[in-house]
N, C-alpha and C positions, 0 to 999 in steps of 0.2 A: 547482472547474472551472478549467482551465489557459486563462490568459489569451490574447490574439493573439499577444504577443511569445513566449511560452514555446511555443504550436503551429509560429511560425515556426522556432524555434532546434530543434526535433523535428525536424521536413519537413527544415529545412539538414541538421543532422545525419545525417538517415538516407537522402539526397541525396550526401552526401558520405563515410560507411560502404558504400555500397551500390555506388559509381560505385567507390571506391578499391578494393572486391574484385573488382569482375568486371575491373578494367584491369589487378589485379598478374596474375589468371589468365590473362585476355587475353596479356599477354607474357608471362608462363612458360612459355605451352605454345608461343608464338611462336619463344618462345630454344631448347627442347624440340626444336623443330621442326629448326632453322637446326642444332644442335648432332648429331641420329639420324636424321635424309636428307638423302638426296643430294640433287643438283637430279636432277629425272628418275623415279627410286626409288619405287618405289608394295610400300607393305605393304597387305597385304587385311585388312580389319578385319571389315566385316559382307562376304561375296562376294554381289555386284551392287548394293549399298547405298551403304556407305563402305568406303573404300581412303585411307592417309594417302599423298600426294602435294608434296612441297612444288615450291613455287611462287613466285614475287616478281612479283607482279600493278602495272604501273603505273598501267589503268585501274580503275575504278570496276568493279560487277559483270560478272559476265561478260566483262571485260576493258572492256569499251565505256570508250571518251573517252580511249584512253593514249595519245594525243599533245598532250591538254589537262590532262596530271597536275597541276601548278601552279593550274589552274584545279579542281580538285574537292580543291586542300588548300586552296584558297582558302574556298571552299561550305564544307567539314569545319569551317575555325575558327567560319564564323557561324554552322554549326549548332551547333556545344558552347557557343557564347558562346548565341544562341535556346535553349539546351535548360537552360542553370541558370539564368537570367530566366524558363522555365516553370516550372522547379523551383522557385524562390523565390514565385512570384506563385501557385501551387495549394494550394489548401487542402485536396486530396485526398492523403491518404499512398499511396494507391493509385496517382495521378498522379506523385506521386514518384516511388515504384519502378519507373515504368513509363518516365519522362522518364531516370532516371540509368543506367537499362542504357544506353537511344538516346545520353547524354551518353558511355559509357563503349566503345562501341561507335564511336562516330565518332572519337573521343579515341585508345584503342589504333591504328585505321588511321593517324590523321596522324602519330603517332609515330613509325610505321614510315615515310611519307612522308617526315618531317624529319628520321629517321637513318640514312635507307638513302635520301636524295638526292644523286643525282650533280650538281646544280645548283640555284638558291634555288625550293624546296619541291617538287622533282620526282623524288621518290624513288618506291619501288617497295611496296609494300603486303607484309608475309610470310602466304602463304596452303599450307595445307596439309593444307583437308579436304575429299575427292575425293570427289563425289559422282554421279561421275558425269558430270553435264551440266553441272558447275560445279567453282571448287575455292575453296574462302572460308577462314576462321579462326574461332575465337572470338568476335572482333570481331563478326565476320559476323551470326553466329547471335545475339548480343544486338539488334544492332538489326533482324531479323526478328521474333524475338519481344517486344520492345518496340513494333513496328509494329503486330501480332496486338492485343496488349493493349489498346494506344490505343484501336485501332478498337471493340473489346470495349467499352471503357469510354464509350465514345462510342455504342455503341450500346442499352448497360443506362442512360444517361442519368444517369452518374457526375458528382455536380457537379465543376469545374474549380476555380470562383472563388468567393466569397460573395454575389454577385450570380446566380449558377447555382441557388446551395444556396436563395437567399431566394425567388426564382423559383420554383424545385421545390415551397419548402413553403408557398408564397401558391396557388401552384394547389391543391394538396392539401385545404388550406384551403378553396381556394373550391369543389373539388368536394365536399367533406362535409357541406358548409354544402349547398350546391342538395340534397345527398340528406337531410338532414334535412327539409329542408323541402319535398321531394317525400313525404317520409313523414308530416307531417303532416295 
């Protein structure tokens, strides 16, 4: 049976496997992007679905807040700094994978933030997948489905901590126990 330290150095690990692949994707396809459209330039991929668009978004979704761009790289650092303090404190490897996408997905936007700022941390986001009612990245779509998951996980009653886990199987406990002893 693999000790506490050795589950931690797991979870770290595949926290930081996990975060480093979806951010190198995250920017490839960002540089991809920057590199085979124009500004403006819409290829049709699915027609009425997705269409690639790029784009350099300074707010936050749907544009919203791009005149307080400095203020959501600001929120972006303390959510990647909150998201590997969740990563390290769960004892759930599912909590993991589900924490380092949201880590890697916030991560790829402030990069674009801090290399594509015309001033300290007021840069512009690279987005270029149209969907329509929106136009996001990579990025994007990790921390949607990292949101999905959470909530998922939150709702099948996935432990977080060892005090969750101890929780779960003291109830469990104490329900088998009353049904034993209804059955007697």
């Amino acid at each position: 049976m693999m000790n506490q330290q050795g589950r931690l150095r797991t979870r770290v690990a595949v926290f930081a496997c996990v975060s480093a692949v979806a951010l190198i994707a995250d920017q490839l396809t960002k540089a991809w992007a920057m590199a085979a459209l124009s500004d403006g330039q819409s290829i049709r991929v699915i027609p009425g679905l997705l269409s690639l668009t790029l784009v350099r978004n300074p707010g936050a979704s749907l544009g919203m807040g791009s005149g307080a761009t400095w203020v959501i790289s600001l929120l972006a650092i303390v959510a990647c700094v909150a998201l590997v303090v969740l990563g390290i404190r769960t004892i759930s490897t599912k909590w993991t994978v589900a924490l380092s996408f949201a880590f890697a997905g916030a991560l790829g936007n402030l990069i674009d933030r801090v290399m594509y700022a015309d001033s300290f941390l007021n840069g512009k986001v690279v987005d270029f997948l149209n969907y329509g009612w929106s136009v996001g990245n990579v990025a994007d779509v990790y921390l949607v489905v990292a949101a999905v998951v959470l909530v998922v996980l939150i709702l099948i009653g996935e432990p977080f901590s060892q005090k969750e886990l101890d929780e779960k199987s003291a109830h469990i406990a104490d329900s088998s126990s009353d049904s034993e002893a209804d059955a007697e």
